[in-house]
Backbone bond lengths (Angstrom), bond angles and torsions (degrees), N, CA, C in turn:
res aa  C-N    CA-C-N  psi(-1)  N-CA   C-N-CA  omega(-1)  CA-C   N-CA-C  phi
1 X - - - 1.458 - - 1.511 107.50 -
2 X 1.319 119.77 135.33 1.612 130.36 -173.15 1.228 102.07 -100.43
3 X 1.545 116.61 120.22 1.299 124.19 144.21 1.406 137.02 -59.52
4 X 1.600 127.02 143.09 1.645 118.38 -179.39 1.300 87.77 -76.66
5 X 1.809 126.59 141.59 1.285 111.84 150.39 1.782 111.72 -86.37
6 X 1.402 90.23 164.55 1.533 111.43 -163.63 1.452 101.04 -108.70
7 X 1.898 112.32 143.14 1.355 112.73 -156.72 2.059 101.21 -126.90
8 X 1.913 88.95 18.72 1.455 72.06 -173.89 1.520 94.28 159.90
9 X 1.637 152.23 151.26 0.849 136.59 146.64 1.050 142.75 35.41
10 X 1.190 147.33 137.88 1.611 121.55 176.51 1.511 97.75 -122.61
11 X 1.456 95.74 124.68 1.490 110.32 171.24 1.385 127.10 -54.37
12 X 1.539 112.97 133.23 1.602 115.04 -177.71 1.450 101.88 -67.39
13 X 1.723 103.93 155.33 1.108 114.97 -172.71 1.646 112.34 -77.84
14 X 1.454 123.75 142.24 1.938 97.53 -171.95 1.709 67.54 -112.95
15 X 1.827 66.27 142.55 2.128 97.08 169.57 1.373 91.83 -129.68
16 X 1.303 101.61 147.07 1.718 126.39 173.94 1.703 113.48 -87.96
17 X 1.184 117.25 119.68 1.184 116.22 -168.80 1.667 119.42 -72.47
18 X 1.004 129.09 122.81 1.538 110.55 167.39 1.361 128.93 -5.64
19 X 1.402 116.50 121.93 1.417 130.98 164.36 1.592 110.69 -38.07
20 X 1.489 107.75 -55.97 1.458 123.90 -167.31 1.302 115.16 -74.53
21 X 1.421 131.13 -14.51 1.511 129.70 164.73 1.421 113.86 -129.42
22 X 1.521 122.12 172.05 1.374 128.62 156.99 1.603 120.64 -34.22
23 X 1.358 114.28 152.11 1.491 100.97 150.30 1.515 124.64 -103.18
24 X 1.453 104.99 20.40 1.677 103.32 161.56 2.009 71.74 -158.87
25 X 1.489 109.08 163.93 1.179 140.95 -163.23 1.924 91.81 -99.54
26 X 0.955 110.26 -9.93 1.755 102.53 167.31 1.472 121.88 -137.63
27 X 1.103 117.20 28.71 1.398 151.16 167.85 1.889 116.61 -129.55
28 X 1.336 109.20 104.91 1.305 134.25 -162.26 1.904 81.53 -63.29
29 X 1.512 113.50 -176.35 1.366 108.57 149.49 1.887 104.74 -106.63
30 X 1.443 104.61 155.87 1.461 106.02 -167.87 1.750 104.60 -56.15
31 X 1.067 120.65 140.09 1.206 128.82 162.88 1.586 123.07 -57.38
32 X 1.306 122.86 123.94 1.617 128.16 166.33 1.830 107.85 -34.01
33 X 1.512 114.69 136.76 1.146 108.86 -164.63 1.156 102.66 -83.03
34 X 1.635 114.73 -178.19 1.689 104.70 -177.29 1.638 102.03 -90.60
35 X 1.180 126.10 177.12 1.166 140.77 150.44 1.468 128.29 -138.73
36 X 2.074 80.37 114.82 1.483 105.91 -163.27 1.437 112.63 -78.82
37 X 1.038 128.68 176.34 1.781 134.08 173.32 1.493 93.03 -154.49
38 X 1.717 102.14 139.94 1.183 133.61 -157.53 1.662 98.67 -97.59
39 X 1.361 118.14 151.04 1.491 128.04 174.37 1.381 118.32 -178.58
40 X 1.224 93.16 145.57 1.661 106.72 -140.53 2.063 91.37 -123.70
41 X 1.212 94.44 126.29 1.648 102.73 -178.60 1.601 103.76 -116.58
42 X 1.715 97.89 129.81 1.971 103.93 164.21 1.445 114.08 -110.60
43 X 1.660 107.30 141.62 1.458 97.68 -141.11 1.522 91.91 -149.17
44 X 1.044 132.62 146.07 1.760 133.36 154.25 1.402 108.36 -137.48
45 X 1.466 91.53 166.08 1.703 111.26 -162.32 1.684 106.80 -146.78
46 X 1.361 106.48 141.28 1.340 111.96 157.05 1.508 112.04 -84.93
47 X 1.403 139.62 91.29 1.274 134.23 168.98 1.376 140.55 -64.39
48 X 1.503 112.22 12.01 1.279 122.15 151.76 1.778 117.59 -23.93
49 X 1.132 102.76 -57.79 1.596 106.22 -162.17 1.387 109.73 -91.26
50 X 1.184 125.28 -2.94 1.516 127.44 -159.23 1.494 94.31 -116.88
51 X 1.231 108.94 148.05 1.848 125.43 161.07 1.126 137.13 -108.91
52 X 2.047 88.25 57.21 1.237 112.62 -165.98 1.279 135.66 117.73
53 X 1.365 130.00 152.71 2.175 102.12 162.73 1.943 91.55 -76.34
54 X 1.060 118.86 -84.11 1.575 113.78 -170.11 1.316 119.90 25.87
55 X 1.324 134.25 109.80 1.510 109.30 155.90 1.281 138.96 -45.32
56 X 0.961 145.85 128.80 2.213 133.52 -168.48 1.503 93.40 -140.40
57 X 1.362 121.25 131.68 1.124 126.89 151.06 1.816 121.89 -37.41
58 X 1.135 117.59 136.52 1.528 128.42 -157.73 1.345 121.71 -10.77
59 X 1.841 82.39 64.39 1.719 104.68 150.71 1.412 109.71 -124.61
60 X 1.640 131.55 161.30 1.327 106.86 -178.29 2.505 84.40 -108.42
61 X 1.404 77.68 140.85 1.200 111.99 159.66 1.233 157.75 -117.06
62 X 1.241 149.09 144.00 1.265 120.94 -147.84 1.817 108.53 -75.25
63 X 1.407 95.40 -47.82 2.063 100.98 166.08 1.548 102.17 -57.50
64 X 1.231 140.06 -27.57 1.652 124.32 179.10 1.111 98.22 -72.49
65 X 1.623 131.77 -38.69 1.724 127.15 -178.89 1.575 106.22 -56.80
66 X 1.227 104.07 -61.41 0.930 103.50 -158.73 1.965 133.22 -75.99
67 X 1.412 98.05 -20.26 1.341 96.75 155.48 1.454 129.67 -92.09
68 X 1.413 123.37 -5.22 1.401 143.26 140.34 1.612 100.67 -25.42
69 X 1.275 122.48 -81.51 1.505 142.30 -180.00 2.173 109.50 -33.55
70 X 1.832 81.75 -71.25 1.472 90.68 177.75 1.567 111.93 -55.33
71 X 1.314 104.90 -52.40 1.607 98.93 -164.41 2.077 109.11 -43.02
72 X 1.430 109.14 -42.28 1.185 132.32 -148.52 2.322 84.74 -78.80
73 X 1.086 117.69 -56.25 1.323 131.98 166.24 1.221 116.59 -22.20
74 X 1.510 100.96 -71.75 1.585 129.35 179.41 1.513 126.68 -67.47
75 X 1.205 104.85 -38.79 1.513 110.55 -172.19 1.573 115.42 85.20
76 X 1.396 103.45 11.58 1.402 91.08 -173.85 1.667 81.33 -152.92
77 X 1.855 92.40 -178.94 1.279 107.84 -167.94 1.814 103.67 -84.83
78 X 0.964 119.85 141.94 1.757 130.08 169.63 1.551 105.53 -117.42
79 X 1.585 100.49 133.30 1.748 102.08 160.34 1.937 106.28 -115.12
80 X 0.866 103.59 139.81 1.708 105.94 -172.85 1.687 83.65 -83.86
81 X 1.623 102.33 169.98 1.453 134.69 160.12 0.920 109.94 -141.83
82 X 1.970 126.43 120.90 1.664 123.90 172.33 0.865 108.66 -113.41
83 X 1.794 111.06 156.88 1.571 137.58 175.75 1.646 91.18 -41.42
84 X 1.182 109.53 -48.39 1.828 113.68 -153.56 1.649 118.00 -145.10
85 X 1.193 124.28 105.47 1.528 111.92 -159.16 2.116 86.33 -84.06
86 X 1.478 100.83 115.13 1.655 99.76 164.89 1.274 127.25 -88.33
87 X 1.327 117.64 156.02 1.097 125.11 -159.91 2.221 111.06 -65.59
88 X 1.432 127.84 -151.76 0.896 123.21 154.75 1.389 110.42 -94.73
89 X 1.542 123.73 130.78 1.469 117.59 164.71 1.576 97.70 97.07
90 X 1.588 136.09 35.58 0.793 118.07 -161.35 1.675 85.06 -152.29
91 X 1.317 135.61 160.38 1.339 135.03 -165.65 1.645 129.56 -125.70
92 X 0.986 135.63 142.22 1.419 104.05 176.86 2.063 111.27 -137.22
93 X 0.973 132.60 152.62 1.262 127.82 -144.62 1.822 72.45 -120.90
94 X 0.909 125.53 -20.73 1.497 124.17 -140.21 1.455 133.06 -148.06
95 X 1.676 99.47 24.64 1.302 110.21 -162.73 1.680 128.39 -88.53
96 X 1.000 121.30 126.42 1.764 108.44 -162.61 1.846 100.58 -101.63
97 X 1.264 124.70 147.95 0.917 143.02 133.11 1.594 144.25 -94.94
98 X 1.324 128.79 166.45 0.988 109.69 156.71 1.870 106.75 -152.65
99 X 1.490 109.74 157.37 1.724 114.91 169.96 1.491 134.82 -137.34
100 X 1.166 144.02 158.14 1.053 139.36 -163.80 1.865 100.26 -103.32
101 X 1.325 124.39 133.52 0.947 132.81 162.36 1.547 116.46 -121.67
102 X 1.601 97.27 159.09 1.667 95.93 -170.64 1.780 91.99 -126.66
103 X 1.533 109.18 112.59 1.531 101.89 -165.25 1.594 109.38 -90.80
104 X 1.369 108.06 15.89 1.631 110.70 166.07 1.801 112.05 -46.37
105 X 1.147 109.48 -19.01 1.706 132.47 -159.84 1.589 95.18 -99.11
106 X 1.422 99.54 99.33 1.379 116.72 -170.68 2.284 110.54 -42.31
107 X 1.004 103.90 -37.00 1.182 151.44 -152.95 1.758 83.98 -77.70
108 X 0.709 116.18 -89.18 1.633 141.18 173.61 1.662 99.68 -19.83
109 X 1.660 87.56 -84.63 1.564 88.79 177.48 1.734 138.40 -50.97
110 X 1.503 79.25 -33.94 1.905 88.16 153.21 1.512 99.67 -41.36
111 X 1.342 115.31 -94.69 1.163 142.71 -127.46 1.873 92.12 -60.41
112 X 1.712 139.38 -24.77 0.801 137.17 -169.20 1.048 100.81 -119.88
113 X 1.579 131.03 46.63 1.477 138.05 157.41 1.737 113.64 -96.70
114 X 1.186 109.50 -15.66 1.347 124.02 173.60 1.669 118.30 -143.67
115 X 1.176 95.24 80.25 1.516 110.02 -173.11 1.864 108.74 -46.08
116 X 1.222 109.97 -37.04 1.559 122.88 -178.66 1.459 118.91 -56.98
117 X 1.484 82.97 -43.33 1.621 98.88 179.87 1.757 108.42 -87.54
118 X 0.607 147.59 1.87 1.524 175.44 -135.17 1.586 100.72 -122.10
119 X 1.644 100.81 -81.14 1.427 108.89 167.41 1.090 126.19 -47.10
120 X 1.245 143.21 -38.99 1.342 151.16 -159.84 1.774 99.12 -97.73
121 X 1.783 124.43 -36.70 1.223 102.76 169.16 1.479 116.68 -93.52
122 X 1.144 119.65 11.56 1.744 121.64 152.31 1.644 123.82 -86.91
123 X 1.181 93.53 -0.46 1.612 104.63 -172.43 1.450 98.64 -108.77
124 X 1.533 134.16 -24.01 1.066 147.07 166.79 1.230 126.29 -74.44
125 X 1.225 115.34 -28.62 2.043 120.70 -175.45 1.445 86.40 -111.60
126 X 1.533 151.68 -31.09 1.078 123.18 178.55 1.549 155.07 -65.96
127 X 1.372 79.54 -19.96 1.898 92.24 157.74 1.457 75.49 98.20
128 X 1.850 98.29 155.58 1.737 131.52 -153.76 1.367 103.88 -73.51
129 X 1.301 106.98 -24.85 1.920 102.87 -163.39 1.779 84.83 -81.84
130 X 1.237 146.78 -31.26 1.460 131.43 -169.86 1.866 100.36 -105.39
131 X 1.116 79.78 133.33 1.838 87.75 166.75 1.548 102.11 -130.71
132 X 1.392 121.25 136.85 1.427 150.34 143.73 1.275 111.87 -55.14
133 X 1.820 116.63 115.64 1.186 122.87 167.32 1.458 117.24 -88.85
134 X 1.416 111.72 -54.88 1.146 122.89 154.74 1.459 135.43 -167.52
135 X 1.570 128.85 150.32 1.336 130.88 174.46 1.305 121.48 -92.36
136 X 1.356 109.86 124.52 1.708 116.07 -176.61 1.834 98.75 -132.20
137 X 1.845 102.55 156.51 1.282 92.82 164.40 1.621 120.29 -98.37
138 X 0.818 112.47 -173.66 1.849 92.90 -171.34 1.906 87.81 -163.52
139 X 1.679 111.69 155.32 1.396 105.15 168.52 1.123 120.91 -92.75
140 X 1.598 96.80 -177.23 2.216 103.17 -149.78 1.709 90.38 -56.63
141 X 1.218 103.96 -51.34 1.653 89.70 -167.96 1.236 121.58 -47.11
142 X 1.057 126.76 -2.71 1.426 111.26 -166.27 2.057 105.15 -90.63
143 X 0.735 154.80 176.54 1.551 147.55 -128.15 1.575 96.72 172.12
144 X 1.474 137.96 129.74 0.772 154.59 171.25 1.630 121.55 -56.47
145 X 1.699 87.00 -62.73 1.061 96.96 173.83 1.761 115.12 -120.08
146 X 1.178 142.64 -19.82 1.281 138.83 155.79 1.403 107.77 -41.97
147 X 1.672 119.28 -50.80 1.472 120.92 -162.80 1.422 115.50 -62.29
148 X 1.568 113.38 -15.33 1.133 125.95 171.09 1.676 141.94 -41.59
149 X 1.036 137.48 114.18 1.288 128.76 -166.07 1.557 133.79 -134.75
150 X 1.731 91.86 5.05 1.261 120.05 164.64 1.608 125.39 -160.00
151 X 0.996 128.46 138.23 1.856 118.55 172.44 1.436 96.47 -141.37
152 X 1.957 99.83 145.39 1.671 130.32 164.71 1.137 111.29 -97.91
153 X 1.727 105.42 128.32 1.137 72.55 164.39 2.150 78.85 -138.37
154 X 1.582 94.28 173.93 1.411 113.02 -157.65 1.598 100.69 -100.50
155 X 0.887 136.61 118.93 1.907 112.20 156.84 1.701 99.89 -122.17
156 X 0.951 100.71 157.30 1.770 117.67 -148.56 1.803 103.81 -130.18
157 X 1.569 109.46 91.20 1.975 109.90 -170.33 1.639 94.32 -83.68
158 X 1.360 120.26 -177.80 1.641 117.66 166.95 1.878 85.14 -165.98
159 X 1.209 96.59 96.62 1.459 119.65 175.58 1.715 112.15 -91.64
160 X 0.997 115.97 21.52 1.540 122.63 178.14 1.264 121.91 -101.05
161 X 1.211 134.21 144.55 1.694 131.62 -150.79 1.685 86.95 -48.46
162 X 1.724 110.38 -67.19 0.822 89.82 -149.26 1.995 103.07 -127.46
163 X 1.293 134.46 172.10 1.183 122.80 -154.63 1.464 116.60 -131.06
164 X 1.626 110.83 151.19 1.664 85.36 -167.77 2.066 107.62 -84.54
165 X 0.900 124.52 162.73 1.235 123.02 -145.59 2.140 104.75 -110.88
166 X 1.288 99.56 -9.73 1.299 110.88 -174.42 1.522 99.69 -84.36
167 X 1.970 111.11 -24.38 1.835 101.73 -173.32 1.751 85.73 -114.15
168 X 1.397 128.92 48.74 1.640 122.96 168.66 1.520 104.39 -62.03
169 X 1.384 112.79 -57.18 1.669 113.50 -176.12 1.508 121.20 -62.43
170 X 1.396 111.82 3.81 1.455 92.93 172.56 1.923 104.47 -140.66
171 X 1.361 110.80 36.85 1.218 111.42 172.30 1.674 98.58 -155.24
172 X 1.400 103.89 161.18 1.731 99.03 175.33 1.597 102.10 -120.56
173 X 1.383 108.36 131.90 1.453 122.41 179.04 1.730 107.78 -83.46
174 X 1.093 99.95 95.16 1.383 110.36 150.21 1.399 137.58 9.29
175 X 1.899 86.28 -82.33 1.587 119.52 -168.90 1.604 109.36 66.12
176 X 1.532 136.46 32.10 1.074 129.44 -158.64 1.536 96.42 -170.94
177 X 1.687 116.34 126.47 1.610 96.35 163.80 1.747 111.38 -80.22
178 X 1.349 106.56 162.56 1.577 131.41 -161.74 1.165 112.59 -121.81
179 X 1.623 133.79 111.07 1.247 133.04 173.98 1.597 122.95 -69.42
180 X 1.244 112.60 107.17 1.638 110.98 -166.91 1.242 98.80 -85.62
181 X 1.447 136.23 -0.31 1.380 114.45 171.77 1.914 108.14 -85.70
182 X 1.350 92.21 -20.29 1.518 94.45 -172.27 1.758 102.29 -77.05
183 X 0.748 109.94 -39.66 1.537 133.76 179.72 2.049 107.78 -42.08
184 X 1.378 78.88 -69.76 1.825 109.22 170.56 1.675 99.68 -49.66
185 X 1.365 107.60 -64.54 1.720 99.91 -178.98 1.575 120.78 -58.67
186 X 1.047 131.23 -50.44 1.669 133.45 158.72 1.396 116.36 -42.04
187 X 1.504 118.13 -44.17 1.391 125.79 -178.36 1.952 94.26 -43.06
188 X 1.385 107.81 -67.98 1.496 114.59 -152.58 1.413 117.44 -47.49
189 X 1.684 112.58 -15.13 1.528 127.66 -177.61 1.732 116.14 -57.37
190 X 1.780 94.14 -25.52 1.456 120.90 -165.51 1.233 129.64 -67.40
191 X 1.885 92.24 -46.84 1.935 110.49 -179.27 1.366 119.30 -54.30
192 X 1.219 96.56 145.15 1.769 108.89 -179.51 1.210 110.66 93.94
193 X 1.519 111.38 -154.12 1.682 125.23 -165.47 1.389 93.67 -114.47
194 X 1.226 105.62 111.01 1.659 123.95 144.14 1.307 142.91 -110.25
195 X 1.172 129.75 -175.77 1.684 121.16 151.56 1.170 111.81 -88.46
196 X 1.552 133.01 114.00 1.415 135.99 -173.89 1.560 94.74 -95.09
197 X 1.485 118.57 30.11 1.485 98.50 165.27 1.522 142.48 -38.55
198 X 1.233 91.91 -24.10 2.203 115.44 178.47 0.962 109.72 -98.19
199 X 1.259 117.72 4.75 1.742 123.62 170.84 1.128 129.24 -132.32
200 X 1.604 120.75 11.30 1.541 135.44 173.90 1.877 120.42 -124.21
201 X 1.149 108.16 160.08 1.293 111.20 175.77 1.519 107.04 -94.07
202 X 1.321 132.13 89.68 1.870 113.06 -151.45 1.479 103.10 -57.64
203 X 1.061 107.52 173.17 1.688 111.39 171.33 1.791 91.96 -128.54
204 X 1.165 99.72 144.89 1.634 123.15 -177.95 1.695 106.69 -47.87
205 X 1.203 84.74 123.96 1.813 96.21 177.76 2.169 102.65 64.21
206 X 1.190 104.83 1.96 1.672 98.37 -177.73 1.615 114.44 -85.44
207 X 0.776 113.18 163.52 1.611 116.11 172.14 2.112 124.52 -92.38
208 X 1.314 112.11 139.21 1.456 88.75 169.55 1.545 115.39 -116.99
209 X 1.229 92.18 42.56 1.802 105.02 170.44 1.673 94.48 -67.59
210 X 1.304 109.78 152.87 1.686 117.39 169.90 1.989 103.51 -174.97
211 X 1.331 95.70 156.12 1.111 82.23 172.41 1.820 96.92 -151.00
212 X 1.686 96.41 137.48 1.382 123.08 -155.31 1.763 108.72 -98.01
213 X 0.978 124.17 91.16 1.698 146.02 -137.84 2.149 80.35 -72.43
214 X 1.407 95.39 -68.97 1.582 109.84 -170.10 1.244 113.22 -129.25
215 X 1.766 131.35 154.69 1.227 122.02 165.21 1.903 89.44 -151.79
216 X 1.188 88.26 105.56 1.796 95.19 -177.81 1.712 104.86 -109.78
217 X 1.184 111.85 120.28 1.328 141.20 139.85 1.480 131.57 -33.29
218 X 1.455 118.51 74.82 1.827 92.85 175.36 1.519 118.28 -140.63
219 X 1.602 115.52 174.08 1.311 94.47 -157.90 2.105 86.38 -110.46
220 X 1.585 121.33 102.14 1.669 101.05 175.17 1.071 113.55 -51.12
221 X 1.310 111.66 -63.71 1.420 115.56 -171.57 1.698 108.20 -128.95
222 X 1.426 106.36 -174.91 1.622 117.70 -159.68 1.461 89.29 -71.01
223 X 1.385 134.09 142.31 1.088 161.39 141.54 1.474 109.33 93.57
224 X 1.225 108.46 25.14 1.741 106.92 165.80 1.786 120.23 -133.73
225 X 1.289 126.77 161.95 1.289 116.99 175.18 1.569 93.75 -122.23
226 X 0.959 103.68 174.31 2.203 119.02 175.63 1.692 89.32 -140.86
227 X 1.144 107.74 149.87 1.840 120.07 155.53 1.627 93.91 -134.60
228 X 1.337 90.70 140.42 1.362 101.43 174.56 1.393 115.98 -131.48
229 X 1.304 112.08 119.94 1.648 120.57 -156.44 1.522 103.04 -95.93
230 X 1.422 136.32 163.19 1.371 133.00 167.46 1.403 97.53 -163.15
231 X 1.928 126.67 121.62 0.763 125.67 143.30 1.496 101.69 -155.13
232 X 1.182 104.30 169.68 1.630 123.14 179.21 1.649 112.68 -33.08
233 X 1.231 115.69 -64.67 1.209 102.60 160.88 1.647 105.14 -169.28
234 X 1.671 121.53 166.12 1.393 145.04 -112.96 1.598 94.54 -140.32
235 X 1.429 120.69 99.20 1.369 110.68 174.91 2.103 118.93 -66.17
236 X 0.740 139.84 -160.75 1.531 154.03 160.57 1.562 116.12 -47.14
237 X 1.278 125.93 78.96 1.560 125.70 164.26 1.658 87.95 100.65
238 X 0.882 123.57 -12.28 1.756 113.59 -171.90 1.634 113.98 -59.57
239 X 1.305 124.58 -31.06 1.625 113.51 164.83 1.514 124.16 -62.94
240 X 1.665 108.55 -40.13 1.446 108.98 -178.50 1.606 102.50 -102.48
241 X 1.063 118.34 26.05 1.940 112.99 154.04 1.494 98.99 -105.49
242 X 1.608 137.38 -21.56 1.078 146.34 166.77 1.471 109.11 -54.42
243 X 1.380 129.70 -59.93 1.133 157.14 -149.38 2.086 98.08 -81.65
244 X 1.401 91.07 -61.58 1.853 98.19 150.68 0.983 144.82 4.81
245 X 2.020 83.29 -81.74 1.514 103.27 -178.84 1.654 109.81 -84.62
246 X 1.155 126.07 -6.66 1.209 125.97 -155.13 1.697 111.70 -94.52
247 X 1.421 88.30 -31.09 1.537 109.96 174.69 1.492 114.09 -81.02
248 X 1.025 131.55 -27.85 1.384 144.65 157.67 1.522 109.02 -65.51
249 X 1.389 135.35 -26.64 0.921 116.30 155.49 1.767 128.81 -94.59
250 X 0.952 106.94 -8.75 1.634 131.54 173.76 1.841 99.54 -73.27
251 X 1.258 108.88 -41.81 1.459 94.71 177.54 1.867 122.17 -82.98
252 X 1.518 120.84 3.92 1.027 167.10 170.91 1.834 101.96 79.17
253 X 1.573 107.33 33.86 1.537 113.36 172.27 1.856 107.43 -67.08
254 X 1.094 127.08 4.28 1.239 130.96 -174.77 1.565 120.81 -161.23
255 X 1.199 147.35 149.10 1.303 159.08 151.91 1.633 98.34 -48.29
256 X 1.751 111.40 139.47 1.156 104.86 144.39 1.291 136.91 -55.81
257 X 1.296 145.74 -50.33 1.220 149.58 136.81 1.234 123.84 3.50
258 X 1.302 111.16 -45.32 1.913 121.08 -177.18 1.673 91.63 -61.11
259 X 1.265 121.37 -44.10 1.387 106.05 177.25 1.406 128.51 -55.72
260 X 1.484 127.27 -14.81 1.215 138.28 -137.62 2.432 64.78 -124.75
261 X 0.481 125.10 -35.17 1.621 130.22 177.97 1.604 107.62 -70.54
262 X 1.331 108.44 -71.42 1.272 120.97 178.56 1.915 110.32 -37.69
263 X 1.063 104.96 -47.86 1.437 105.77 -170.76 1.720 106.65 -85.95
264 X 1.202 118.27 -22.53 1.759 113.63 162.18 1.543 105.53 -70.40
265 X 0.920 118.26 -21.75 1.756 125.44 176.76 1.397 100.47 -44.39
266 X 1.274 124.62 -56.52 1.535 139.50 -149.61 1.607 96.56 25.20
267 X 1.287 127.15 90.39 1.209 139.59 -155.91 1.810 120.83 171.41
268 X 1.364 117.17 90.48 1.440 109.60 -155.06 0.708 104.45 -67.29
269 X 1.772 119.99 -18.68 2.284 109.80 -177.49 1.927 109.53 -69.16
270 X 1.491 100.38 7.94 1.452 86.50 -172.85 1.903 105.17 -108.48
271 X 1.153 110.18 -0.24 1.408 115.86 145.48 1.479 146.73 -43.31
272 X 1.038 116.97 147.38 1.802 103.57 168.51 1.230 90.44 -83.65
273 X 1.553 107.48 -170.71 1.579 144.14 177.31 1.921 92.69 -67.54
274 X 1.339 94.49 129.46 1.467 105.84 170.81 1.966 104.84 -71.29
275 X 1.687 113.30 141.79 1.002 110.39 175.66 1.187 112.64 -61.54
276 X 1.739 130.98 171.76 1.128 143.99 169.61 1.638 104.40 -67.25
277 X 1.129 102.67 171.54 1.830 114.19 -151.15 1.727 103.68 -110.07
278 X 1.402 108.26 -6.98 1.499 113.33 169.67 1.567 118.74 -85.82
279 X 1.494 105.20 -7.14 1.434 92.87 -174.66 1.863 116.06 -94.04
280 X 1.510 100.57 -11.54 1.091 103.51 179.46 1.815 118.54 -104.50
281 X 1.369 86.27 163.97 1.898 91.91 -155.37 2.102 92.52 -120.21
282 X 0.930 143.35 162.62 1.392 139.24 152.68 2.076 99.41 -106.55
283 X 1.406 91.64 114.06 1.189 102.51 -155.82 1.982 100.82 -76.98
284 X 1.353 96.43 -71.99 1.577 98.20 171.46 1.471 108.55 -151.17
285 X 1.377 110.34 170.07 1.483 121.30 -161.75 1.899 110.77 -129.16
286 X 1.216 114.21 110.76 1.328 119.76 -163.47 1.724 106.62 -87.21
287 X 1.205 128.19 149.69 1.471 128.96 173.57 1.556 111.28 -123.49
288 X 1.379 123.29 -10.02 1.059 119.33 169.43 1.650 104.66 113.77
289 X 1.380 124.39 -147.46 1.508 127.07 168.63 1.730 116.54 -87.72
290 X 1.884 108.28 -33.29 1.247 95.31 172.67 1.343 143.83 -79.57
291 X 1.372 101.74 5.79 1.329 122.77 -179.10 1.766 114.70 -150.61
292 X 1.303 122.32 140.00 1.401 125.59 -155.10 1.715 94.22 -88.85
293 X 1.093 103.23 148.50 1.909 128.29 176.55 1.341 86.20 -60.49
294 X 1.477 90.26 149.82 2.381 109.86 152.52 1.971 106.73 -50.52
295 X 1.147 65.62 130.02 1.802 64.25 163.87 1.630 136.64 -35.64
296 X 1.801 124.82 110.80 1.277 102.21 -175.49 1.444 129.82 -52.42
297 X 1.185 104.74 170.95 2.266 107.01 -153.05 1.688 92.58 -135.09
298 X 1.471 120.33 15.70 1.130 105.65 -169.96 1.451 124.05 -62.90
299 X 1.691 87.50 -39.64 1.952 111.68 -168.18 2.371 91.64 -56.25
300 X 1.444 80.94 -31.98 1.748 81.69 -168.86 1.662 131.70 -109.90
301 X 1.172 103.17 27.03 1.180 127.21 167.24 1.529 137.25 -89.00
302 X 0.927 110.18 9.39 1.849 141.68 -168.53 1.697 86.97 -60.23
């Protein structure tokens, strides 16, 4: 009779423990995981009142509003993800989110059996400064803000003696007329991919490479200008240190050219004063073909 020879130890036998109990008496068995479903909210805000979207400990924010609402909806906890975290005092016509829900939560699944109706009671408990455009579900891949592949954003001057006082919070008065041709010529220093080092707040270990698709100049009506920015995406304060310098040269306190200086600086002390945070709006947020843009804002962009 032939023996196997043996090359070492002999391995313990593995046994599978009963279905019907633990395999140790203080060790639960792991719980079935959840299964979440993805949904994606389009949303604008007057940000007057908020300190910021960001959540911040006892500040109100537009993400503290708003998962306040959801959490209470849902029964469970929600973390938002945005196209664009805005500043305080700053607005957005066009802002996307998105969250993970786990519809094991009787409650939940209610609440996402009628997406319509959904919208309309998140648009209802959230208070006047946020309005709900709409709630859709969308899959995991899709990314709020990674999926992103373009953002507008609006900033709004009012260079006319004097200003109408009902739109103060969402434009900045001047007090000075502004040369938009000079304005227009500095602008062009901007396009493309640069280092906006003189035009960002860096963030630790981040980069201030960016690259600035468009920045158009125009006058709608008598005594105001709009710039309208478009690129992939917008580091920390970089639209309204843009906006800054532009106005400093519009009031003819600077050469266009100094802009075309300012940005070889890569150096934020070589900036003007970043504009105030009411004049700018986050207009809309593009995803490309596999995924549909924020709702157009044209009718509401006045």
């Amino acid at each position: 009779m032939s023996t196997r020879p043996t090359t070492g130890p002999t391995s313990p036998t593995r046994t599978t423990p009963r279905p019907d109990r633990p395999a140790s008496p203080l060790v639960p068995p792991p719980a079935p995981a959840a299964v979440r479903t993805r949904y994606r909210i389009d949303l604008a805000y007057d940000g007057s009142p908020f300190a910021g979207f960001a959540r911040q400990r006892d500040q109100i924010t537009v993400q503290g509003e708003l998962e306040t609402v959801c959490n209470r909806v849902f029964e469970q906890p929600t973390d938002l993800t945005c196209a664009g975290r805005t500043d305080r005092g700053v607005h957005a016509l066009a802002q996307v989110v998105h969250f993970d829900l786990d519809l094991s939560v009787p409650r939940a699944a209610r609440a996402v059996e009628d997406l319509d109706g959904l919208r309309a009671r998140l648009d209802q408990q959230v208070g006047r400064a946020i309005t709900i455009w709409q709630v859709r579900a969308v899959p995991v891949a899709f990314h709020a803000r990674f999926s992103a592949t373009a953002r507008r954003y609006r900033y709004r001057l009012v260079d006319a003696a004097a200003a109408d006082p009902i739109r103060r919070h969402d434009r900045w008065q001047v007090g000075e007329p502004l040369s938009l041709t000079a304005m227009r010529a500095g602008a062009r220093f901007l396009l493309g991919e640069h280092d906006f080092a003189s035009f960002c707040r860096r963030a630790p270990g981040g980069t201030t490479m960016r690259r600035l698709d468009r920045l158009a100049l125009s006058r709608p009506v008598r005594g105001r200008i709009d710039a309208v920015l478009d690129g992939p995406a917008f580091c920390h304060q970089q639209v309204r240190s843009i906006i800054g310098c532009l106005v400093e040269v519009g009031r003819g306190r600077r050469a266009p050219e100094w802009i075309a200086g300012v940005l070889a600086e890569r150096d934020r002390q070589a900036a003007a004063r970043v504009a105030p945070p009411h004049g700018l709006t986050l207009e809309q947020v593009r995803y490309g073909r596999r995924w549909p843009a924020s709702p157009p804002v044209v009718a509401r962009s006045g």
